[in-house]
N, C-alpha and C positions, 0 to 999 in steps of 0.2 A: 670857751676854755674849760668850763667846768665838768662837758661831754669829757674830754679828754683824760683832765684829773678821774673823773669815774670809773673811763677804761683802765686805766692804770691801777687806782686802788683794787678793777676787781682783777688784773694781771697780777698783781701783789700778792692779795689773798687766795690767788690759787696755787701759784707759786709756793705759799707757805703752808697749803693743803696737801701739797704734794709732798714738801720738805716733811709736814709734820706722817703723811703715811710710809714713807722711806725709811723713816726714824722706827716707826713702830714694825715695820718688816724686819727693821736687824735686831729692835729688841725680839722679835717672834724668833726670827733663826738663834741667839743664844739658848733661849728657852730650849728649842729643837731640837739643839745640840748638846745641851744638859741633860735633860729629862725626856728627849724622846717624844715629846708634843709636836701634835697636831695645828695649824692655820689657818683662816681662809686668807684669801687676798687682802680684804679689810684687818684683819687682825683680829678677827673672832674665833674663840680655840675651836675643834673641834674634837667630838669626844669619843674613846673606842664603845664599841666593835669598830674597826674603819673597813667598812666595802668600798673596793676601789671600778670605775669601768674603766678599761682602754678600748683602743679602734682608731680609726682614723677620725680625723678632726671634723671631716664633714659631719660627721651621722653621730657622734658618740656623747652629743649632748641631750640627742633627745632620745637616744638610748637608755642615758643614766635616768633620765625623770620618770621613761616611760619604766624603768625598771623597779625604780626607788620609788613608784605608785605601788606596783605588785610586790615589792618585800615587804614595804610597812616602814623602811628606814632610808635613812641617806646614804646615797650609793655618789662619792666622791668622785670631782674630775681634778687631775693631778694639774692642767693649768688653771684651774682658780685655787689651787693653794699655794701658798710662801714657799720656793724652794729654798731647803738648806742650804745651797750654796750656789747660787748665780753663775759663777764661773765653770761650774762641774752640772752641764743637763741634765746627763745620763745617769750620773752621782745622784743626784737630788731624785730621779724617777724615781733609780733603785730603792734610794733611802723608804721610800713611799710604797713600794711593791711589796718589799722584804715585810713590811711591818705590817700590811694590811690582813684584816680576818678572811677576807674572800674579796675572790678580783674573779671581776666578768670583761673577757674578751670579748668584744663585738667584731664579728669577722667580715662586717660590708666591707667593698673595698678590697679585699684580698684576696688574692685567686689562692686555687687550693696548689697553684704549683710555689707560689711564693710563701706560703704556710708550709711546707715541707722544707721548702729553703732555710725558713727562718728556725726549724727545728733540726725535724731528723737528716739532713743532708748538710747542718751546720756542725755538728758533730759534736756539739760544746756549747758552755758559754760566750759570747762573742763581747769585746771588751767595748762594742762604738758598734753606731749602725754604720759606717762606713768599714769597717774591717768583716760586717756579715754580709754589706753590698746589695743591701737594697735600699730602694729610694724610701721609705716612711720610718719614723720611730716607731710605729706600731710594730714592727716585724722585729725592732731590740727588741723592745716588750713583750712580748709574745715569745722570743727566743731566752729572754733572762727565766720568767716564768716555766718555760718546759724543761731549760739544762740547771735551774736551781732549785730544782727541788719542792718548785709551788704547786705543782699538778696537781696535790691534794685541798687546795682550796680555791683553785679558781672552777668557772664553768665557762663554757666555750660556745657561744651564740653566732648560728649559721644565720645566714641575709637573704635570701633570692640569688646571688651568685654561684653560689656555693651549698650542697647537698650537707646532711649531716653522715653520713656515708662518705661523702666527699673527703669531709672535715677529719672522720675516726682516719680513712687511709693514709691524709698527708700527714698527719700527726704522728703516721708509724705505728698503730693500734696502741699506742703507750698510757693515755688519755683514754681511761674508760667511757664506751658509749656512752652512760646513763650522765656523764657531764657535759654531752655535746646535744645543746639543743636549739631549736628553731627563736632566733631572738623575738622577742614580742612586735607586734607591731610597734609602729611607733611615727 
């Protein structure tokens, strides 16, 4: 009986581990929402400059480490931070796009005809990745970043897919060369 009682207590306390980081995630989103603060998952702030990476989920972790080796700082993955608002995905990205010092696109994973899709053949900002019609959020991303005006601080990391030649023509030449470069290994 007393095996039982100890699974239970430790059922209990995790339970109220959970309750207690839930707690501190909506104190984080008020903060967010006042003042414009940063997260992590745990509930540790984090501080500007914020470099952000996107890409597709496969690759775009060891993207950010291998990158955030060669800047010297932390280059953020927007799913281990607290989004502002649960209910609104793509809301919460933006929130995190908009504000960030410099966003590196990782472009494994995406052909250079669905990179044109998600840009200059999208004509605009698209409100959902379902109204731009492709299958990844990488390609909102990538499409909010080129029709909103971030060109000037992202850079744009080609994979083995895809050329950097590739990369300048599906972008529509808009995207200066000198930002479109070969991602590091990783």
């Amino acid at each position: 009986m007393e095996r039982a009682d100890d699974v239970g207590d430790a059922v209990l306390e995790e339970v109220d581990l959970i309750s207690d980081l839930l707690s501190v995630r909506e104190d984080c989103r008020q903060i967010m929402r006042r003042d414009g603060r940063w997260f992590r998952d745990s509930g540790d702030e984090v501080f500007p400059p914020w470099y952000i990476a996107l890409g597709r989920h496969e690759w775009y972790k060891p993207f950010a480490q291998t990158l955030s080796s060669q800047l010297g700082t932390q280059v953020y993955l927007l799913d281990f931070l607290v989004w502002i608002d649960l209910g609104d995905p793509q809301g919460s990205l933006w929130w995190f796009i908009r504000q960030a010092a410099r966003i590196d696109v990782h472009l494994k994973g995406v052909s250079p005809a669905d990179l044109r899709l998600a840009t200059v053949d999208a004509g605009e900002a698209k409100p959902s990745r379902r109204t731009l019609g492709l299958p990844y959020m990488t390609s909102w991303e990538i499409n909010q970043v080129y029709w909103r005006g971030l060109i000037d601080r992202a850079w744009w990391h080609t994979a083995g897919e895809m050329t950097v030649d590739e990369a300048f023509t599906s972008l529509g030449g808009r995207v200066p060369r000198n930002r479109i470069v070969e991602a590091p290994p990783c």
